[in-house]
VOGULO-719626 format. One record per residue (C-alpha): chain; residue in one letter; z, y, x. Coordinates in Angstrom, 1 decimal. Layout:
BEGIN
SITE  chain  res  c3  c2  c1
SITE  A  A  Z  Y  X
...
***
This chain:
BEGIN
SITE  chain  res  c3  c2  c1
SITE  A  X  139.8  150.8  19.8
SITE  A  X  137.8  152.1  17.1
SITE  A  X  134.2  152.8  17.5
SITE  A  X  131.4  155.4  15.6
SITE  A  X  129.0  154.3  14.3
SITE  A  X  125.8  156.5  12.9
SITE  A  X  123.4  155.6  11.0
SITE  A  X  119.9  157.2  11.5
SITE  A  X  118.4  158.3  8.2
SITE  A  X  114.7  157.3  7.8
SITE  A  X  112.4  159.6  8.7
SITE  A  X  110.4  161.3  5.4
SITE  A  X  107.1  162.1  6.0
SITE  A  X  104.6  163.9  3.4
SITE  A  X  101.1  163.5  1.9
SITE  A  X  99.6  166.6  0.9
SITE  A  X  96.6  166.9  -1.9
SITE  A  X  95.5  169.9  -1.7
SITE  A  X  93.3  171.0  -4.8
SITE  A  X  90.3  173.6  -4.4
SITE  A  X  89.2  176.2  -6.9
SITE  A  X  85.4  175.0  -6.0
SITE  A  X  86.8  171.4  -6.9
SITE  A  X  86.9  169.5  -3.9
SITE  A  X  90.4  167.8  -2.9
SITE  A  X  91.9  167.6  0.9
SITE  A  X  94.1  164.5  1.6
SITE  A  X  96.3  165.1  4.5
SITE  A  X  99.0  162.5  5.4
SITE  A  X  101.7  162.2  7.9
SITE  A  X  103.1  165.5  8.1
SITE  A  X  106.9  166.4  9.0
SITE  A  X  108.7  169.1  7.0
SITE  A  X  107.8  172.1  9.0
SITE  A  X  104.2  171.2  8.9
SITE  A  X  103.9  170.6  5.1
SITE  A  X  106.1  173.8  4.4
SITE  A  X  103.7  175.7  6.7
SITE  A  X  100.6  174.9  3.7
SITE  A  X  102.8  176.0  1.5
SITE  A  X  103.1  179.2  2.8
SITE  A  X  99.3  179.4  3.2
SITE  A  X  99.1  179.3  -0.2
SITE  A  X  101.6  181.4  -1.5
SITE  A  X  100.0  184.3  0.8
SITE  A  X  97.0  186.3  0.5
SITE  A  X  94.2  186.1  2.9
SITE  A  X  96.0  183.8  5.1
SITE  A  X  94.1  180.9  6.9
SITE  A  X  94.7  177.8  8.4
SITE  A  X  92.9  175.6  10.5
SITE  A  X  93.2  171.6  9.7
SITE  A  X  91.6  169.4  11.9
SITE  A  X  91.9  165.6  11.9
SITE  A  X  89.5  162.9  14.2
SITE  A  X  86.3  163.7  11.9
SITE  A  X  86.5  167.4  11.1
SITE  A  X  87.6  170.7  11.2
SITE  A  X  88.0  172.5  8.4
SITE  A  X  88.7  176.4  8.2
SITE  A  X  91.5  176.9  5.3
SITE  A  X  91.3  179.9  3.2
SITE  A  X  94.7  180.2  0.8
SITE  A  X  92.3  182.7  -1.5
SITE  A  X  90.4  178.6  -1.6
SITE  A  X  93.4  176.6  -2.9
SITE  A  X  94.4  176.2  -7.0
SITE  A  X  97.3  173.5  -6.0
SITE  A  X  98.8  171.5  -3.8
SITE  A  X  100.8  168.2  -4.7
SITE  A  X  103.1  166.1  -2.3
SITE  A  X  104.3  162.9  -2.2
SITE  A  X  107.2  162.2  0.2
SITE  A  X  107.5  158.7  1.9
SITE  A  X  109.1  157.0  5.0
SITE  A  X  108.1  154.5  7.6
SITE  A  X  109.1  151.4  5.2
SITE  A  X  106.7  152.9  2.9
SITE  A  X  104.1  153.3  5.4
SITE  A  X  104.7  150.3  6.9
SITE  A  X  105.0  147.7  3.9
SITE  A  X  104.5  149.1  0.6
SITE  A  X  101.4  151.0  1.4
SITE  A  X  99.3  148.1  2.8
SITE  A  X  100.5  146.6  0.0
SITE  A  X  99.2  149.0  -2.6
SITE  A  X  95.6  149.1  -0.5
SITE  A  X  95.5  145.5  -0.9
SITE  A  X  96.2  145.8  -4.9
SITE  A  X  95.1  148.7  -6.5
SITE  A  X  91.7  149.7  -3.6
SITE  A  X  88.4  149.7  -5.1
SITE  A  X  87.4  146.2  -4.9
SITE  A  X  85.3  145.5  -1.1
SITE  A  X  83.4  143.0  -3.2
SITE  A  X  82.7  144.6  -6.5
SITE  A  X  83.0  143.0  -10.0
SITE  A  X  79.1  141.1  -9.7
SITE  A  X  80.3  138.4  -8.0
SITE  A  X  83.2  137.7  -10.1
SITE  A  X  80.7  137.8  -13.4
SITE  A  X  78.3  136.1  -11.8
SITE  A  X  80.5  133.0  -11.1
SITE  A  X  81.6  132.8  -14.5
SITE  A  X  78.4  133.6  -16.2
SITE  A  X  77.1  130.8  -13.9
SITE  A  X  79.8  128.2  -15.2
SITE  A  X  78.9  129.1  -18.6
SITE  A  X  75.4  128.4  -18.6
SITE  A  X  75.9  125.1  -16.4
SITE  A  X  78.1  123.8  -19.3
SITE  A  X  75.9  124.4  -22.1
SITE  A  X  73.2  122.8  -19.5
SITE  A  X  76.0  119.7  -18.9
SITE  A  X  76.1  119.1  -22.7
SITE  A  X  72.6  119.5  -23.8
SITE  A  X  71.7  117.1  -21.0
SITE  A  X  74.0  114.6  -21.4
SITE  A  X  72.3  114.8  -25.0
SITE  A  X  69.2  114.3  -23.7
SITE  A  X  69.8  111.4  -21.6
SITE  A  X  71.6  109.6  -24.4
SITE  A  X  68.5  110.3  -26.8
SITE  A  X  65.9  109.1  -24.1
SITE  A  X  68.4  106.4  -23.5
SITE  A  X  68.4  104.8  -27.6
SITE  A  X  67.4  106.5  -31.0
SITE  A  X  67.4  110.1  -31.3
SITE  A  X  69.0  109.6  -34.8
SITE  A  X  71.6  107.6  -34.1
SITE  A  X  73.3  110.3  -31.3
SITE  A  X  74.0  112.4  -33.9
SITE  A  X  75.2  109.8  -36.9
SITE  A  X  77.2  107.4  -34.7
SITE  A  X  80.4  108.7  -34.6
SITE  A  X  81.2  106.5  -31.8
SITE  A  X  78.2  107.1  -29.2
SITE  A  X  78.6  111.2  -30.7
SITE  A  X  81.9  111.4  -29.6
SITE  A  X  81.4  109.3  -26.4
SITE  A  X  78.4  111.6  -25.6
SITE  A  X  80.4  114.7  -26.4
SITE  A  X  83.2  113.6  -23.8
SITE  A  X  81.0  112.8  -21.5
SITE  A  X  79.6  116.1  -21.4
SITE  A  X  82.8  117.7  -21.6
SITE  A  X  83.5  115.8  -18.4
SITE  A  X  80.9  117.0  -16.5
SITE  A  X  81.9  120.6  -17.9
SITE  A  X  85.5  120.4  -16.9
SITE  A  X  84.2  119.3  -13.1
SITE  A  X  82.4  122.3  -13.0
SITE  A  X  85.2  124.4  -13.8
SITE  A  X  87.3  122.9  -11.3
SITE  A  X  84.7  124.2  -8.7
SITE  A  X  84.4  127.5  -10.1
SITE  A  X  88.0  128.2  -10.1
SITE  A  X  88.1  127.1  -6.8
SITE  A  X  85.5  129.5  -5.6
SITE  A  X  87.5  132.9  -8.4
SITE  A  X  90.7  132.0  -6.0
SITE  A  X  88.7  132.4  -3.1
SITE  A  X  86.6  135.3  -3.9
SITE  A  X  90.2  136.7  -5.1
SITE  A  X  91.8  136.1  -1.8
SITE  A  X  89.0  137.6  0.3
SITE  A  X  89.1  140.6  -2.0
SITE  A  X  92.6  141.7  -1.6
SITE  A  X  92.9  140.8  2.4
SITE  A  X  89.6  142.9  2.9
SITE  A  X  92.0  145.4  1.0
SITE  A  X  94.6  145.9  4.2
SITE  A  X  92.2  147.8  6.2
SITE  A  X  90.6  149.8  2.9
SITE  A  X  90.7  153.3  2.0
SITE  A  X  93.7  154.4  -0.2
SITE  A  X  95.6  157.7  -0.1
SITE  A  X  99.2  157.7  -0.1
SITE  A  X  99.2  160.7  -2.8
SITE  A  X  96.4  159.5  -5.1
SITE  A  X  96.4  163.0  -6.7
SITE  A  X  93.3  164.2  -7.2
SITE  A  X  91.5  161.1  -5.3
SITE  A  X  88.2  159.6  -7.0
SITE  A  X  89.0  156.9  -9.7
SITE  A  X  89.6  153.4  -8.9
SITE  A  X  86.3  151.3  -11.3
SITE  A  X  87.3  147.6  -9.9
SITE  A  X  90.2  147.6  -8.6
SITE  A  X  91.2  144.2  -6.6
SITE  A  X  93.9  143.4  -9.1
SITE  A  X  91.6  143.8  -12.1
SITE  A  X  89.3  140.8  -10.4
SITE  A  X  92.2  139.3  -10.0
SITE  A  X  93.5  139.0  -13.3
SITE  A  X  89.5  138.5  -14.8
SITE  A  X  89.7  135.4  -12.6
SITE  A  X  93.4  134.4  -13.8
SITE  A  X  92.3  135.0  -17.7
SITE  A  X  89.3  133.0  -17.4
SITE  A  X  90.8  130.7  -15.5
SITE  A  X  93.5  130.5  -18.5
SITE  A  X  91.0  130.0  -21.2
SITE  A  X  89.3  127.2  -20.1
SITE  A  X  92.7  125.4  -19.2
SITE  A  X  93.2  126.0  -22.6
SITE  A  X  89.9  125.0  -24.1
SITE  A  X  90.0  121.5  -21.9
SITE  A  X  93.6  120.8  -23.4
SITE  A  X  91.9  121.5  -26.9
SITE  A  X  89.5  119.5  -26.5
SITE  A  X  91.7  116.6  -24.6
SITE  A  X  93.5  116.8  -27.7
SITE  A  X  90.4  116.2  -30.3
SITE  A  X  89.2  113.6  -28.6
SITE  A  X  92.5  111.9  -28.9
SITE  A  X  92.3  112.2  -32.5
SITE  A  X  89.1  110.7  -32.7
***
């Protein structure tokens, strides 16, 4: 006995930017068919007016008003996964880019602070002169300080992945229209922190294989 089987289609929903002649941009989301086909006929008619009222406003919609309209079709899955996703990724940053910069600038300053010091106690400790022509004690001074650096960094990547992860989950409940048409650019994005962190983060890996390497040599 042979049975049907249908599959439902997903259901398409539409995000609407509709672009003023005075310059301001209306964002409207979730909208069937019949309801996005019904501002399109707004603006294709004369004089005709619409209200549109969502949980903040109402706003009185003259077609005379509107220079465009752009939409962006999408469906639950979309909605459901992609969407939070995108907020989480490309949202201006909750956070900011200061607190990124300041962590790094921080770390550099505390190792130039770690080397000069570790100078400083091995002058105060024996002769100034002989810190800088001993190879030996220069070298052994030098990785010292280099230690002490590399410690540092460890802590300051720590805290980059941290201040990175709060970022993007404080993205899942930020403000990001489905159809960015139109919408206010994006200055620090959460994924642009992101990748400062992971570049710096880089670098230094670099640099402390560099300088595991030297010191090797020596």
């Amino acid at each position: 006995m042979s049975e049907n089987r249908t599959i439902a289609k997903p259901k398409v929903m539409y995000a609407l930017s509709i672009h003023m002649k005075y310059g301001e941009v209306l964002h409207i989301e979730g909208l069937t068919k019949e309801e996005k086909d019904r501002y399109f006929e707004l603006a294709r008619k004369e004089d005709a007016t619409m209200l549109v009222e969502d949980k903040a406003s109402v706003i009185h919609l003259l077609s005379r008003d509107i220079a465009k309209i752009s939409v962006k079709a999408y469906d639950e899955k979309y909605e459901r996964i992609y969407h939070p996703l995108e907020k989480m990724v490309f949202s201006e940053s909750s956070l900011g880019r200061r607190p990124f910069s300041f962590v790094i600038k921080t770390f550099l300053v505390l190792a130039i602070l770690s080397i000069i010091g570790k100078f400083g106690v091995a002058m105060i400790s024996g002769d100034i002169m002989n810190v800088f022509f001993d190879s030996e004690l220069l070298s052994a001074t030098l990785s010292q300080g280099f230690d002490l650096v590399f410690k540092i960094f460890n802590f300051t990547a720590i805290l980059l992945i941290l201040l990175s992860i709060i970022d993007i989950g404080l993205g899942y409940k930020a403000h990001y229209y489905i159809n960015q048409d139109g919408s206010d650019p994006v200055v620090y994005s959460r994924i642009s922190n992101l990748l400062v962190s992971i570049v710096f983060i880089i670098v230094v890996m670099i640099a402390k294989s560099l300088v595991s390497s030297v010191f090797l040599l020596v």
